[in-house]
C-alpha positions in Angstrom: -29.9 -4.2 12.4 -29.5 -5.8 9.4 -26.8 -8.4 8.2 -23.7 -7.2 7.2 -22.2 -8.3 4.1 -18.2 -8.1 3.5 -16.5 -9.1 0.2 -12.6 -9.5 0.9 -12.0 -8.8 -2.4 -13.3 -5.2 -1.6 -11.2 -4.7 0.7 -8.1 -6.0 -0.8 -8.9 -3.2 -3.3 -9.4 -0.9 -0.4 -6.2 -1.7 1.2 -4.2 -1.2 -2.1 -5.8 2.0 -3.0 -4.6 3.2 0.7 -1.1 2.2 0.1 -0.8 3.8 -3.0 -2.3 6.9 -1.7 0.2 6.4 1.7 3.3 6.0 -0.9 2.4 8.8 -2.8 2.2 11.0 0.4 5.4 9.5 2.0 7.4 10.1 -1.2 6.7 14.0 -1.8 7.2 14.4 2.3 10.7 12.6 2.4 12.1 13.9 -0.6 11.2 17.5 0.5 13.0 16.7 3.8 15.8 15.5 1.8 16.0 17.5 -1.3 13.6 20.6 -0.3 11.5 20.4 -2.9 8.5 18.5 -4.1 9.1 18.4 -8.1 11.6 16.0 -7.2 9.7 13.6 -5.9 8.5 13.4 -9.3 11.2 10.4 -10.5 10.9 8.5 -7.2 7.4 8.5 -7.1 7.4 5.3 -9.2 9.6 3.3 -7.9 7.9 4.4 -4.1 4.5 3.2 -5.3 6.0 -0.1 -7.1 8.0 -1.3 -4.2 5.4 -0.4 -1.4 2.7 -3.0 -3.7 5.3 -5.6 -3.7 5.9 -5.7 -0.4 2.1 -5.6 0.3 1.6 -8.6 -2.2 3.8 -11.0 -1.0 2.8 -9.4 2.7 -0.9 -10.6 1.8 0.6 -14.0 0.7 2.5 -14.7 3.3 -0.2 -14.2 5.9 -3.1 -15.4 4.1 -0.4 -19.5 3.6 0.2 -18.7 7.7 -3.2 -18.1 9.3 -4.6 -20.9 6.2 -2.1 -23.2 8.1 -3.1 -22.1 11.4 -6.8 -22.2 10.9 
């Protein structure tokens, strides 16, 4: 087995691909729940994907100034 190597910064790209992909799907399945149709999802879509990387973003900085404190 050989050594594994990580880059964070991979994986911060990872994570923020995931939760644009995780938005996209959450938007078209709520607003067919609520609307019963998928084209309008269309206009939220946006403001779904914007909101759920702020969120993550100051997520990620909050953690990374508490477990920098802890550790």
């Amino acid at each position: 087995f050989g050594e594994l190597s990580f880059d964070p910064a991979n994986f911060i790209i990872f994570s923020r691909l995931c939760i644009v992909a995780i938005s996209v799907a959450s938007t078209f399945i709520l607003i067919n729940l609520i609307k019963g149709n998928f084209k309008a999802g269309l206009k939220y879509l946006p403001i779904f994907v914007i909101v759920s990387l702020i969120v993550y973003e100051v997520s990620l900085q909050l953690l990374t100034l508490l477990f920098v404190a802890i550790f």
